[in-house]
C-alpha positions in Angstrom: 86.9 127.0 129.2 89.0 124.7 127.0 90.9 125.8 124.2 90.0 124.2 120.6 92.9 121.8 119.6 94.7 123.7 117.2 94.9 122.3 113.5 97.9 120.7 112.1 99.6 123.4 109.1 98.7 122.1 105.6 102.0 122.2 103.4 102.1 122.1 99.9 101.2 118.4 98.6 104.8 116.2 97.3 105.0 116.3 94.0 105.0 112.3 93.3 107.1 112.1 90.0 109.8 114.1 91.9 109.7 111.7 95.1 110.1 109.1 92.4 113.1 110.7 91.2 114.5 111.3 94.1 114.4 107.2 95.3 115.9 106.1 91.9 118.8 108.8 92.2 119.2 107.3 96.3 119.3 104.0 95.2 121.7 104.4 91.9 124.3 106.4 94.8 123.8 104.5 97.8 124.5 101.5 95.4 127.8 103.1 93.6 129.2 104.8 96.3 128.2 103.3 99.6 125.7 105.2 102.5 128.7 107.0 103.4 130.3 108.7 100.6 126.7 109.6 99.0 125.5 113.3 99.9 121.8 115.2 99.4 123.6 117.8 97.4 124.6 114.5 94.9 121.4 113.2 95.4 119.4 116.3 94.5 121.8 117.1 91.2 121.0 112.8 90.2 117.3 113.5 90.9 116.9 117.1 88.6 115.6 118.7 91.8 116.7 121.6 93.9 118.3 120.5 97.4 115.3 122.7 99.4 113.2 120.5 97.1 115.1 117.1 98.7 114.5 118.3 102.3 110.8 118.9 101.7 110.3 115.3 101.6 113.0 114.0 103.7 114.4 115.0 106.9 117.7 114.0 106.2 120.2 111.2 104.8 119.0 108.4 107.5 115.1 109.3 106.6 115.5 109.0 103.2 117.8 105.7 103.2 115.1 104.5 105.4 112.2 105.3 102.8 114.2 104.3 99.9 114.4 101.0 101.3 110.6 101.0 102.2 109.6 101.9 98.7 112.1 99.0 97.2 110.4 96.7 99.5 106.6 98.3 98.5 107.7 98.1 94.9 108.4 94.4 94.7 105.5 92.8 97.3 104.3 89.8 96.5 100.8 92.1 95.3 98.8 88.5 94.3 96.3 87.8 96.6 97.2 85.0 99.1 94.2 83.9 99.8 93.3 83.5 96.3 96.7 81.6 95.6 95.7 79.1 98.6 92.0 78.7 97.6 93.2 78.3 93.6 95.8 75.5 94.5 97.1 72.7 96.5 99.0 73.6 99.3 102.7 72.5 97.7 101.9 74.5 94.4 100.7 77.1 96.5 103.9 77.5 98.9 106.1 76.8 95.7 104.7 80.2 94.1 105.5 82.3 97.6 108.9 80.5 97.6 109.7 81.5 94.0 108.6 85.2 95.1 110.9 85.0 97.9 113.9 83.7 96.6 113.7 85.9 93.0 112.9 88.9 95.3 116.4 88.0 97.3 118.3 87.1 94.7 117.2 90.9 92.0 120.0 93.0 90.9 118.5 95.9 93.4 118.3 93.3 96.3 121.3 92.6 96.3 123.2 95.7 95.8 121.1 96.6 99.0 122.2 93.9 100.8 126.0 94.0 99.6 126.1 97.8 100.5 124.0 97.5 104.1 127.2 94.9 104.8 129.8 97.5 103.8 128.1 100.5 105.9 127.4 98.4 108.9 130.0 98.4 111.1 130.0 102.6 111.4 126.5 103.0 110.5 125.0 100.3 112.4 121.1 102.2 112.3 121.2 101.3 108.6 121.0 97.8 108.8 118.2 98.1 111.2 116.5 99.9 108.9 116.9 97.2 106.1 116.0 94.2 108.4 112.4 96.2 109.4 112.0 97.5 105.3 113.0 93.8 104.4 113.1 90.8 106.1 110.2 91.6 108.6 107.5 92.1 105.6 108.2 88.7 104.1 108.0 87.1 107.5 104.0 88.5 107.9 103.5 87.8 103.9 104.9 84.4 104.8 102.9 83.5 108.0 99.9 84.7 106.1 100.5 81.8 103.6 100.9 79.4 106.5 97.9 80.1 108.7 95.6 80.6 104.9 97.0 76.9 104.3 96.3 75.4 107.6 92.5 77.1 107.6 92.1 75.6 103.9 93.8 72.1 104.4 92.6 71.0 108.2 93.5 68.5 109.5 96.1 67.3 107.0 98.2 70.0 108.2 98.8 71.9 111.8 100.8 75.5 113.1 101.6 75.4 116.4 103.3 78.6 115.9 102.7 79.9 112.4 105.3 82.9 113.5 108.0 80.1 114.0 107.1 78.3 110.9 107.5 81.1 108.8 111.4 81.5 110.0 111.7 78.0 109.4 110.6 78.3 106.0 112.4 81.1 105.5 115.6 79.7 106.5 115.2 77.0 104.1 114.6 78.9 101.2 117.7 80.9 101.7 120.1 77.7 101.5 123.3 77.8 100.3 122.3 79.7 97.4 121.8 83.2 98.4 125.4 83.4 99.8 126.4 82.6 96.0 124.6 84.9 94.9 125.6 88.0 97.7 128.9 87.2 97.5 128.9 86.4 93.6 130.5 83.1 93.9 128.9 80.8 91.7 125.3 81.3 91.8 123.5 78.4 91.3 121.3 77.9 87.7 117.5 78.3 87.8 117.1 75.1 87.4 119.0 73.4 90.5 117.3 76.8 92.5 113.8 75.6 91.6 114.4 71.7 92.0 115.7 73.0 95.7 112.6 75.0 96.6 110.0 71.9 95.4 112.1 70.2 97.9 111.9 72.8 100.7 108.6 72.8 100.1 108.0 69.1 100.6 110.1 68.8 103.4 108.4 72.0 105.0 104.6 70.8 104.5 105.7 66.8 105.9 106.9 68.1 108.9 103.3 69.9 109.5 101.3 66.7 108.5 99.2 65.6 111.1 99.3 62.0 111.6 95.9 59.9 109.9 
C-alpha cells in the first residue's frame, strides 16, 4: 500500500511592502559599503524590519544579494512588447529602440554602482559576480536574440541569423563601445548626443552585415 505524498507546510504569505524594503535597504548598503562590510543586522535596522523578519525571506547574505540583483534586473526590463516594436517599425528604428534600452539600462546610477561594487568584491567573493552576470547580462542576451529572430521572421529575405545566439553577443559587444568603460570607471562619459550618433551607427553596421545579397 503506498503512502500519500505528504503536502508541502504553508507558511505565513511575505509581506510584499517589507520585501520591498528590505531590497532598497540591500541595495543602498551593498552600494555604500561593499558585499563585505554590509551585515543582515544593518540591513534589517535600514529596512524598519526585525532581523527574524529578514531571514523569513532570505536564507542568508548570498540569497538575498542574489535576489536583490534579480529584482534590479526585473525592475528595469525592457517591459514593451518586442514583437510589437518589430511589427510597428523598420528593422533599424526597431533595433535603435532596444539599443537605447540597453545602453541607458548599463549606463543607470543603480547599474553602475552594481557593477563598480561586483568589481570590488570579486576577487574574495568570486560567487557574487556570478550571480550578477546570470541576474544581468544573461536576460539581455534572450531580450536581445528575441529582437533578432522577430526581425529576421518580419524582414525575410532582406536579412538572415545563422545563429541569432551569436548575433546577439555581437550586438551586444557593439553597443558597449568605449563608452561604458567611461562611464564605470567615471572617466569622461561620453554626451548623449555622441552615445546616440554611435548606436544609429551600430545599428547600421549590425543589420549590413545580415543583409542577404539581391
Amino acid at each position: 500500500m503506498s503512502t500519500p505524498a505528504k503536502q508541502p507546510a504553508r507558511g505565513r504569505p511575505k509581506d510584499p511592502e517589507k520585501r520591498e524594503a528590505i531590497f532598497a535597504a540591500a541595495r543602498k548598503l551593498f552600494r555604500e559599503k561593499g558585499y563585505a562590510n554590509t551585515s543582515m543586522q544593518e540591513i534589517a535596522d535600514v529596512a524598519g524590519v526585525s532581523k527574524l523578519t529578514l531571514y523569513s525571506h532570505f536564507e542568508d547574505k548570498d540569497d538575498l544579494f542574489r535576489m536583490a540583483l534579480e529584482h534590479l534586473g526585473n525592475a528595469i526590463r525592457f517591459d514593451k512588447d518586442l514583437q510589437s516594436l518589430v511589427d510597428q517599425h523598420d528593422a533599424h528604428t526597431a533595433l535603435f529602440e532596444v539599443a537605447k534600452f540597453v545602453v541607458s539600462t548599463l549606463t543607470s546610477y543603480d547599474s553602475l554602482c552594481s557593477q563598480r561594487m561586483v568589481l570590488a568584491e570579486i576577487r574574495h567573493f568570486p560567487h557574487i559576480s556570478r550571480a550578477y552576470i546570470f541576474a544581468g547580462l544573461d536576460g539581455f542576451l534572450v531580450r536581445l536574440e528575441d529582437c533578432i529572430r522577430a526581425i529576421e521572421i518580419k524582414h525575410r529575405p532582406t536579412y538572415k541569423f545563422d545563429n541569432p545566439r551569436r548575433s546577439s553577443i555581437f550586438f551586444y559587444g557593439l553597443l558597449k563601445g568605449d563608452f561604458h568603460p567611461r562611464f564605470l570607471y567615471d572617466a569622461n562619459p561620453p554626451s548623449t548626443e555622441y552615445v546616440e550618433e554611435y548606436l544609429k551607427d551600430c545599428v547600421t553596421f549590425f543589420l549590413d552585415a545580415h543583409k542577404q545579397a539581391s
